[in-house]
C-alpha positions as CSV (number, residue, x, y, z in Angstrom):
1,X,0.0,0.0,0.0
2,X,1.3,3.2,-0.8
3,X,1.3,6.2,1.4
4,X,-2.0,8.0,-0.6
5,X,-4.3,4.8,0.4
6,X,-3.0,4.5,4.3
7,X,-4.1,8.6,4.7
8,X,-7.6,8.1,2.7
9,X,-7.9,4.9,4.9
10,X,-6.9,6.6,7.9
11,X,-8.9,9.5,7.4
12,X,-12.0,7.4,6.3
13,X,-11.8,5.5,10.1
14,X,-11.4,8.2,11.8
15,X,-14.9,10.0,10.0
16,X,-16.3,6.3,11.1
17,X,-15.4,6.5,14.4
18,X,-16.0,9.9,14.9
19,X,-19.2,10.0,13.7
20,X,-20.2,6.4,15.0
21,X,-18.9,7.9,19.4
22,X,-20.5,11.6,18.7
23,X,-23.8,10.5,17.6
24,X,-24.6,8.4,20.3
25,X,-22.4,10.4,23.0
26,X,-24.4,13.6,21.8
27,X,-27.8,11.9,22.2
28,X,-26.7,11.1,25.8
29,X,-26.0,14.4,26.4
30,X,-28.9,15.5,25.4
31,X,-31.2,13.0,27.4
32,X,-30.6,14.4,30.5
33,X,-32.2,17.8,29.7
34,X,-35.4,18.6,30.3
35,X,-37.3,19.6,27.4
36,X,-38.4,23.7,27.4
37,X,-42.2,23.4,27.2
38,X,-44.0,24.7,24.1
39,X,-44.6,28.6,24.1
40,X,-48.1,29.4,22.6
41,X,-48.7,32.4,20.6
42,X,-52.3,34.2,21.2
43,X,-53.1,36.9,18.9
44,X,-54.5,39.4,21.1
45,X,-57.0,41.6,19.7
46,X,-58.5,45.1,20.8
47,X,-60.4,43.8,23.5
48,X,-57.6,41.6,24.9
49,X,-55.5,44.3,24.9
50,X,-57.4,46.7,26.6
51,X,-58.2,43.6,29.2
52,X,-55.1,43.2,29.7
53,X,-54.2,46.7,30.3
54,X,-56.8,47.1,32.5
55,X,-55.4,44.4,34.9
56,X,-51.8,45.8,34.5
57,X,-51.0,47.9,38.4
58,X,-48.6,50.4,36.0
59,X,-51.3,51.4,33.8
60,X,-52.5,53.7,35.6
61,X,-48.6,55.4,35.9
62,X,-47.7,55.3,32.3
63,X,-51.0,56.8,30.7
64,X,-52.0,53.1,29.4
65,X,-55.3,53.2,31.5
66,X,-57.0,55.7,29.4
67,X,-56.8,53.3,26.2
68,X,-60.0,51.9,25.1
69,X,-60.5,48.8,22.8
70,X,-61.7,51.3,20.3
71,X,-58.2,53.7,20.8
72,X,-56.0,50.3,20.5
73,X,-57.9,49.2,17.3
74,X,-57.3,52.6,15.2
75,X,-53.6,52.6,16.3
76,X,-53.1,49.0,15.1
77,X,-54.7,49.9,12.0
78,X,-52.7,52.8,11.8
79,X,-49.8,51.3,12.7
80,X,-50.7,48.8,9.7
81,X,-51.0,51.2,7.1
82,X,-47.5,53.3,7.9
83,X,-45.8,50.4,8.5
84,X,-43.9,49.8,5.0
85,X,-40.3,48.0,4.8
86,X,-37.3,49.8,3.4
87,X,-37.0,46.8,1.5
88,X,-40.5,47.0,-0.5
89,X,-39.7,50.6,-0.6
90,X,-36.6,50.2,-2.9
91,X,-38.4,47.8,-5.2
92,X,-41.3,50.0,-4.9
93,X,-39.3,52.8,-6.7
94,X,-37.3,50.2,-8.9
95,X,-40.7,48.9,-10.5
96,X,-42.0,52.5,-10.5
97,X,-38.5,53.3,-12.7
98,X,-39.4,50.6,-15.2
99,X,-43.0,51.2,-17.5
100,X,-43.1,47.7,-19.2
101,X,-42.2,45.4,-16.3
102,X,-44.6,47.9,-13.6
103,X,-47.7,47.5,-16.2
104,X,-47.0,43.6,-16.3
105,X,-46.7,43.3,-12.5
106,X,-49.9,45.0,-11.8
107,X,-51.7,42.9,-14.2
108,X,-50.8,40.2,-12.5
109,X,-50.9,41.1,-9.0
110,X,-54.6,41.9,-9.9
111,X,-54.9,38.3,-10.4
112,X,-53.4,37.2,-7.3
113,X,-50.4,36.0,-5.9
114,X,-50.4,32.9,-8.1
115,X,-50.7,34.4,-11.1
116,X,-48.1,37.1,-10.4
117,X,-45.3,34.3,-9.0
118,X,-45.7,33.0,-12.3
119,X,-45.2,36.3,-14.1
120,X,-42.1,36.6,-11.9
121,X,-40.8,32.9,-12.3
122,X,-41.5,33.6,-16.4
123,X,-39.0,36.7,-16.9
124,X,-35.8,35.7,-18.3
125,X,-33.1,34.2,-15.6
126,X,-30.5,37.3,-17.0
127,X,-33.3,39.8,-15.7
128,X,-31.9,41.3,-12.6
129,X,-34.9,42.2,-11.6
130,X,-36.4,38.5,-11.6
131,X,-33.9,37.6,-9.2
132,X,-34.5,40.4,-6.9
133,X,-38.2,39.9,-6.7
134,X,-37.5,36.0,-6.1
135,X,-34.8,37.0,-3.1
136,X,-37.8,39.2,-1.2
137,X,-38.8,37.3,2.4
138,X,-42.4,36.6,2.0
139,X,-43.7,39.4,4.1
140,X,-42.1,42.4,1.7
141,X,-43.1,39.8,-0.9
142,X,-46.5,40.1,-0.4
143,X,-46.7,44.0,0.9
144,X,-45.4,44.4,-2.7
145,X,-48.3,42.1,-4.2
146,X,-51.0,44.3,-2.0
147,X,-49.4,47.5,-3.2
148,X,-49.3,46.4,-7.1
149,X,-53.0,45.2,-7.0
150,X,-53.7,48.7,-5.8
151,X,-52.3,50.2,-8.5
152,X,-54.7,51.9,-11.1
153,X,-52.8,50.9,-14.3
């Protein structure tokens, strides 16, 4: 044997037996933790909110206690209607820049968000802006979707 197969051979045992003592030796490690227990989301609306204000002793400091469910339902919506991502901001303005590709998104965003992926998956893979639109987390994604269908175009 020369000296090339004794390393691969070497090297290929030691994968083996590391892999074969940290598998199990990790597991064991692991057994003896307790588990964290599973954290449940509630969406709190208006009236939870001001429920829970209500019950909250440093309401009453802070200005909180004057809050009604009707206050906390116009500041979410408010909140929703400001709140805009730099992100779909800049793509906002890039689609604005371009007539052709803007008209053809709106189109399709009128359709849904079906139709529009499509329109996006169908421009050429050497269209910057394909990749761009692709790249988007789906939140920006679909601010940009609500915005286009808005459009009057």
């Amino acid at each position: 044997m020369n000296r090339q197969k004794i390393r691969i051979a070497a090297a290929s045992a030691l994968a083996a037996v590391a892999f074969g003592v940290a598998a199990p030796s990790a597991h064991a490690a692991e057994s003896g933790r307790t588990p964290a227990p599973a954290v449940s989301v509630q969406h709190a609306d208006a009236a939870r909110l001001a429920t829970l204000i209500a019950q909250n002793p440093a309401a009453a400091t802070n200005g909180e206690a004057g809050l009604n469910a009707a206050v906390i339902a116009q500041l979410q919506n408010q909140q929703e209607v400001q709140q805009g991502s730099p992100r779909a901001e800049a793509i906002k303005a890039l689609l604005k820049k371009s007539g052709s590709l803007f008209k053809a998104a709106v189109k399709n965003a009128k359709k849904g968000a079906d139709a529009y992926r499509k329109w996006v998956d169908s421009l050429s893979n050497f269209n910057p802006v394909k990749w761009t639109l692709k790249a988007l987390p789906g939140a920006v994604q679909y601010e940009i979707i609500d915005w286009l269908a808005k459009q009057v175009g």
